[in-house]
C-alpha positions in Angstrom: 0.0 0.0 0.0 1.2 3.5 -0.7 -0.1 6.0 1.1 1.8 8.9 -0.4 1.2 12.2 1.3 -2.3 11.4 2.7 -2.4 12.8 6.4 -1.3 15.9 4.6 -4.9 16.6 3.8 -6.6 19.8 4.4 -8.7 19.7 7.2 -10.4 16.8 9.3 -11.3 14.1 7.7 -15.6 12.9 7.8 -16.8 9.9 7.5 -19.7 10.3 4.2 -21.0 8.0 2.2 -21.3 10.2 -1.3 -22.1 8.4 -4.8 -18.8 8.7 -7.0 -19.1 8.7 -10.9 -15.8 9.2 -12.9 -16.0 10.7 -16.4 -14.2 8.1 -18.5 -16.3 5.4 -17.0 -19.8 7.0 -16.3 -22.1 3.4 -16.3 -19.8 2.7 -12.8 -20.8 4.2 -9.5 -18.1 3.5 -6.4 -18.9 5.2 -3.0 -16.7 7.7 -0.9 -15.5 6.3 2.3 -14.1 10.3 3.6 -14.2 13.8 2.6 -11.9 16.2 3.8 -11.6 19.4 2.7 -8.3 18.5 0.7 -9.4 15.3 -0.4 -11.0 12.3 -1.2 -11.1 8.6 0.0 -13.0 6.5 -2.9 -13.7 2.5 -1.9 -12.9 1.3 -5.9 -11.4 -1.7 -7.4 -10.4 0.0 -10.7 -6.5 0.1 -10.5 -4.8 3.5 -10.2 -1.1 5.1 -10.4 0.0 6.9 -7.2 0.5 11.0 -9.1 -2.1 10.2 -11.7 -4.8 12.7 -12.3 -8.1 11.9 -11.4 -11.7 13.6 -12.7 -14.9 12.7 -10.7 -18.3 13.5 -9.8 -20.2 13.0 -6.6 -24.0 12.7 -5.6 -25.6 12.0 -3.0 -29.8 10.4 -3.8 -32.2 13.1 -2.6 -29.5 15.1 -1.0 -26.6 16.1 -3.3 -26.8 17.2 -6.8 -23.4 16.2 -8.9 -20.5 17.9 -7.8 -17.7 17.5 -10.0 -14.0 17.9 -8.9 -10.3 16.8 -9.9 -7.6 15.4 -8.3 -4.3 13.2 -7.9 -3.9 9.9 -6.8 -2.0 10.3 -3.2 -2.1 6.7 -2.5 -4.0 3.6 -3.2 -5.4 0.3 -0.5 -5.5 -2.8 -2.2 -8.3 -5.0 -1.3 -8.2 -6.9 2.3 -10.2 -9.2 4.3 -10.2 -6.3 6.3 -11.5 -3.4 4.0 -12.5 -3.6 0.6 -9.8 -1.9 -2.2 -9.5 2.1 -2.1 -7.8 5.3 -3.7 -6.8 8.5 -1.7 -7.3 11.3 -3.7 -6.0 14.7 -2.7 -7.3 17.7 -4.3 -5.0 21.0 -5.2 -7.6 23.5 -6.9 -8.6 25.9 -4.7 -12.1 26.0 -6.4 -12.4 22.5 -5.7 -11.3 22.3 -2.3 -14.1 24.8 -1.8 -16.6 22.6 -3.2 -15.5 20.1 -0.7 -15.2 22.1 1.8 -19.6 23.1 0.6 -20.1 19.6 0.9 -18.9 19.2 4.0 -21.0 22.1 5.8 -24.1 21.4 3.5 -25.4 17.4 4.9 -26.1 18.6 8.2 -27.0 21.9 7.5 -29.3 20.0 4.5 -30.6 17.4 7.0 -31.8 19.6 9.5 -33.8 22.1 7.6 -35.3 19.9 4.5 -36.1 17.0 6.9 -40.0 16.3 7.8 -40.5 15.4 11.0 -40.0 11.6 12.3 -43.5 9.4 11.2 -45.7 8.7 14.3 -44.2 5.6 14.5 -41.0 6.1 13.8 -38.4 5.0 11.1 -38.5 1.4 10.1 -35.8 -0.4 8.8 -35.7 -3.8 7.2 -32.3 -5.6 7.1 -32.6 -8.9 4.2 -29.6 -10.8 5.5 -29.1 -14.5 5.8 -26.4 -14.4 7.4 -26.3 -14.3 11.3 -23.1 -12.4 12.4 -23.9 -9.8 9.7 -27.5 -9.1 10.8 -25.8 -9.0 14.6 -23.3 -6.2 13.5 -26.6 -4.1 11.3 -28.6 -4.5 14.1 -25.7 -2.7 16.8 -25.0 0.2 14.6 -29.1 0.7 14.1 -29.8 0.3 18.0 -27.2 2.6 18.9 -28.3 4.8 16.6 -32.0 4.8 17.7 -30.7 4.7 21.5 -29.0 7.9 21.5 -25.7 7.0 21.7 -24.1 8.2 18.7 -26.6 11.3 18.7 -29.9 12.8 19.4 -32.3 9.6 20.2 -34.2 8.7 17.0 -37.3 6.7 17.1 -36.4 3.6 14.9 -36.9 0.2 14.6 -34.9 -2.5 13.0 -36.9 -5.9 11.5 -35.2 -8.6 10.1 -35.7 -11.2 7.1 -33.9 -14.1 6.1 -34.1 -13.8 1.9 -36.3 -11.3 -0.7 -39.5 -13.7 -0.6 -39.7 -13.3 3.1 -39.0 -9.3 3.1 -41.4 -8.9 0.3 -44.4 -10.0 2.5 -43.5 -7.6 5.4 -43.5 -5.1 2.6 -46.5 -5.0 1.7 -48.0 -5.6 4.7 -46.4 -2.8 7.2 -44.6 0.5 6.5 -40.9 0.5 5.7 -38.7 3.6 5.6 -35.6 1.6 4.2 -34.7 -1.4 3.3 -31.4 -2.8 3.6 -30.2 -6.3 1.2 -27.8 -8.7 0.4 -27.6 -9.4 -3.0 -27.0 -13.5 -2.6 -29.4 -15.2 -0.6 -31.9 -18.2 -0.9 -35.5 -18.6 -2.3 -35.2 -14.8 -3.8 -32.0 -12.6 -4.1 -31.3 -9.0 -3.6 -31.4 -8.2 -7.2 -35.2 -9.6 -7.6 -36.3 -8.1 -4.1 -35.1 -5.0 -5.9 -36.7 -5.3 -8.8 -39.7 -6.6 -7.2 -39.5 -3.2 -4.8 -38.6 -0.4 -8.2 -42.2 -2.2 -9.9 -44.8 -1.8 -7.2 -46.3 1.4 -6.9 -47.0 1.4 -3.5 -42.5 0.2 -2.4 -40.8 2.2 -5.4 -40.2 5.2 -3.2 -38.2 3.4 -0.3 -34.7 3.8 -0.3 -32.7 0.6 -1.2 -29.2 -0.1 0.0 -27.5 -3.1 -1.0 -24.6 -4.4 1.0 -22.4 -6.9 -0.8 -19.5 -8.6 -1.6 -20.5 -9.0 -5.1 -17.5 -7.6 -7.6 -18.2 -4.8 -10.2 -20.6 -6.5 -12.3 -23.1 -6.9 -9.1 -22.8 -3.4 -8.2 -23.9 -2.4 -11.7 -26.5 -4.4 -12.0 -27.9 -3.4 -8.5 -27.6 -0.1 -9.5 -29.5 -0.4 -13.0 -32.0 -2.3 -10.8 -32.7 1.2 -8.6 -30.6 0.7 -5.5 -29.5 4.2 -3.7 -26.7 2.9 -2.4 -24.1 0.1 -2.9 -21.9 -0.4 -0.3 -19.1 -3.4 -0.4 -18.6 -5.9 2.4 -16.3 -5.6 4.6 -18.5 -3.1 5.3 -17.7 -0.4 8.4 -19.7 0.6 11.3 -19.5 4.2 10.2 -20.5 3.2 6.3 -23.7 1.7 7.6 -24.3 4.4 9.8 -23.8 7.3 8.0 -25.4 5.9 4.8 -28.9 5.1 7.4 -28.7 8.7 8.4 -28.8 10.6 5.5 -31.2 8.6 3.1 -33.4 8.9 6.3 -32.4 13.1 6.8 -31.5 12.2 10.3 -29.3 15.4 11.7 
């Protein structure tokens, strides 16, 4: 791994969970694992040079418009059972750093004044997992989530189903405010619960995150399928967390 020059970064760095397109390869969406004002931490397994200069656009569903900016390779993580592959980018222009630095003050600032307030009953999240030390680490980061801990306490419940046919039916029969899938499971996969979810009039609207460890060609095809946000296993505490929070608007 060469991490170049990478604490040299302007400002703190924030955990965020922003959409990243870049230019030459616009069908591909990777995510952001950190912003700081200086640069960029993108979780990608497309191979990059450490100097090499690097265009890219980032989004955020419902929240951020494309921003685009440009910047060098400062160092690259290769893929670990650990953490999934990554690039440090650090970024020079001074009209870019400001877009960062926009970026940065504008979630919060976004969640707090554009949020509605909290249903009646509160946020429901479905979790479509089969597997049983995944669903226990989920379920930690949502109940410390809705216990106040991490913040202000949020009124949120976590429900649990083993495959798509299974989270289908509590679907349709109670309210959701996001779901959260694996893409490989039994009976029904992710990327039919999805498609299932995008073609009923009464689910398209929930926000759909799919957790995987599914290579490029899974992420793209989640993503043609209308997922918000595709995050790659080993996923991170603060990924899930921070991911939860803004497609919900939670401050």
């Amino acid at each position: 791994m060469n991490r170049g020059s990478d604490d040299q970064r302007e400002g703190p760095r924030v955990p965020l969970v922003l959409r990243v397109r870049f230019p030459d390869q616009a069908r591909m969406t990777e995510v952001t694992e950190n912003l700081s004002r200086g640069g960029i931490f993108v979780q990608t397994d497309r191979p990059f040079t450490v100097g090499e200069s690097v265009g890219l656009a980032l989004s955020f569903p419902g929240l951020l418009d494309p921003v685009e900016v440009v910047g060098t390779v400062a160092w690259v993580r290769p893929v670990s059972p650990e953490a999934p592959g990554g690039v440090g980018i650090r970024v020079l222009q001074a009209e870019d750093r400001q877009r960062l630095g926009d970026i940065l003050s504008a979630p919060g600032q976004t969640r707090a004044s554009d949020r509605t307030a909290a249903p009646a009953d509160g946020y429901r999240v479905l979790i479509v997992e089969d597997n049983p030390h995944i669903i226990e680490m989920y379920s930690y980061v949502l109940k410390k989530l809705a216990s106040g801990e991490l913040a202000g306490r949020v009124p949120l419940e976590v429900h649990f189903s083993p495959d798509g046919h299974h989270a289908l039916q509590a679907l349709r029969s109670s309210r959701f405010s996001l779901v959260m899938t694996d893409l490989y499971m039994p009976v029904m996969d992710g990327f039919a619960l999805i498609e299932r979810i995008r073609a009923e009039e009464a689910l398209k609207s929930i926000p759909v995150v799919a957790i995987s460890a599914g290579g490029p060609e899974a992420r793209e095809r989640a993503m043609q399928l209308g997922v918000d946000i595709y995050l790659r296993k080993p996923v991170r505490f603060q990924e899930v967390l921070e991911t939860v929070k803004q497609l919900l608007h939670i401050p």
